[in-house]
C-alpha angles and dihedrals in degrees: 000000000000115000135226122205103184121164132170134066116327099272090056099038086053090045089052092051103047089050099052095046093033092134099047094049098049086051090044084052094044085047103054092034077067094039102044084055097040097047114015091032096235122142105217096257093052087046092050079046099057096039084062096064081075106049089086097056093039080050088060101041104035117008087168087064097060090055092046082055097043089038083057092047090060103049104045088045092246130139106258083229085060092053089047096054086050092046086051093039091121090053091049096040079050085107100053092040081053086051085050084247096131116083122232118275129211132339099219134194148176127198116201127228087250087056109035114091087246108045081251124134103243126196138176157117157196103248106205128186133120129346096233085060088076083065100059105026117123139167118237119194105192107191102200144181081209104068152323110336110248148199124203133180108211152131103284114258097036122086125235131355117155104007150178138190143208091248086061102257114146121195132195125165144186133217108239125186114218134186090233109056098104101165092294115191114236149079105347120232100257090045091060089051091046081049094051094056085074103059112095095208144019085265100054090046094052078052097044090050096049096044093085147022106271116205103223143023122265141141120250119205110197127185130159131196089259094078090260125130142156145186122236113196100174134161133202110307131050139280094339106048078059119102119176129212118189121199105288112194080015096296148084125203139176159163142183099299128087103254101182123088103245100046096039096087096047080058106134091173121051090060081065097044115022092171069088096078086037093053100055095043085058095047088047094045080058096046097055089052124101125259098043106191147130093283091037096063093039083064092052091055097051087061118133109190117140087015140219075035094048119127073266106065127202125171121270095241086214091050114088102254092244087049088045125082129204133163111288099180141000127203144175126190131195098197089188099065097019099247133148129195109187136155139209099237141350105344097226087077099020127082118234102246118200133231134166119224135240119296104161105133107249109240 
């Protein structure tokens, strides 16, 4: 996977980034301009259009995203509308996933220190979508003054997915389909996760997510290196569209699909795909297993029951490859050392590559 070291405000840091990954980002933003008209039936101006209506609300929660985003555009040679409309790529696709023509993405999970085989706060996750998004997929590393370092594994030009920081937050997250995501304004979804990779703990996270209307629904997975960690199922909408699951028997799991009473019924998603309701049984049936540690939970990602649609996803050779899912990145943290195990790729046929994360002191 091809790395990112970017460092200085937030202009230059998003400069550094779009230059080094300049070719990555022009074919991310080729592919979705495809994507967002196959699937979501938006010509690209209307796309652009539409990615606009948020710039506003992106401009009152996190100006220093916007010039990550325009620092990006720079130095990829994009138009900053063009690295909007990727940053906002969930809100736009809103229709298809409607439709249940977005595949599921991610089957995510954290192990606390009174449940892992070495008294360590694990994290991690496959993170599925399409199969053009190994293509693009890089991992940026910002060293910042203005804040906690961070690494992030994620389609180049947008700014954060799965994510850690120096002050030992870990971040994983899950796409969810509500009923009542009807176009809301607000923070879009890879904003908030941009937005997350500053809290130094679960707590500042949780305020950090309720502080705001969010656009869209997602699930949130929080751990820190203290052995906290919490779940975050939300929908469109602020504090109280916001319900909040800790580890229960010492783990958290999930999927794409509301698990919490209140929000299951409003679910838009798991009547599409339902691998959804397989993939989190078989997390579960690992985690409840003995010897949870780093390599334990590698194994449980590479599972292929109800394949293609296993934790381990592969394209359905008959599905249209825009239409098809398949594991774009897996990764394992150990918040408690720092260390990071991720592939490029399913990890069945991809080697778990190691990488420590950020320890530089934030200023």
């Amino acid at each position: 996977m091809q790395r990112v070291v970017a460092r200085g405000d937030p202009l230059a840091r998003g400069r550094a980034y779009g230059r080094q990954a300049a070719a990555k980002v022009q074919r991310c933003i080729a592919a979705y301009r495809e994507a967002f008209q196959h699937r979501a039936g938006l010509a690209w101006r209307d796309a652009l259009a539409h990615a606009r209506g948020f710039e506003d609300d992106i401009a009152v929660f996190s100006p220093a995203s916007l010039l990550e985003m325009r620092g990006i555009a720079e130095g990829a040679g994009a138009e900053f509308d063009a690295i909007l409309a990727l940053n906002c790529r969930s809100e736009l696709m809103f229709a298809a996933a409607r439709r249940g023509a977005v595949p599921s993405e991610c089957t995510s999970f954290a192990v606390a220190p009174e449940g892992s085989a070495d008294g360590h706060m694990l994290l991690g996750q496959n993170w599925d979508w399409v199969p053009f998004a190994r293509e693009v997929c890089v991992l940026v590393e910002m060293q910042r003054d203005d804040g906690p370092d961070f690494a992030t594994v994620v389609e180049a030009g947008m700014l954060a997915k799965v994510g850690f920081n120096s002050a030992g937050l870990g971040l994983c997250t899950n796409t969810l389909v509500s009923a009542k995501d009807a176009g809301s304004r607000g923070v879009p979804y890879h904003v908030m996760l941009r937005a997350l990779l500053d809290a130094e703990s679960v707590a500042g996270a949780e305020r950090i997510l309720t502080s705001v209307d969010r656009a869209l629904s997602a699930n949130y997975l929080v751990a820190d290196k203290s052995g906290a960690a919490a779940n975050f199922e939300t929908t469109a909408g602020g504090a109280s569209a916001v319900r909040t699951t800790r580890p229960a028997r010492g783990f958290l799991a999930h999927s794409n699909h509301f698990l919490d009473p209140e929000f299951a019924p409003i679910d838009a998603y798991v009547g599409n795909s339902p691998h959804s309701l397989t993939r989190l049984d078989a997390m579960r049936r690992g985690l409840a297993g003995p010897g949870l540690s780093v390599e334990r939970m590698q194994a449980i990602l590479r599972d292929h029951d109800h394949a293609p649609n296993g934790i381990c996803g592969h394209p359905d050779p008959a599905a249209h490859p825009l239409y098809s899912r398949t594991t774009v990145a897996s990764v394992v943290a150990d918040l408690t050392t720092g260390d990071v195990w991720l592939t490029e790729g399913p990890p069945c046929s991809a080697q778990y590559e190691h990488y420590t994360l950020p320890a530089r002191a934030v200023a």
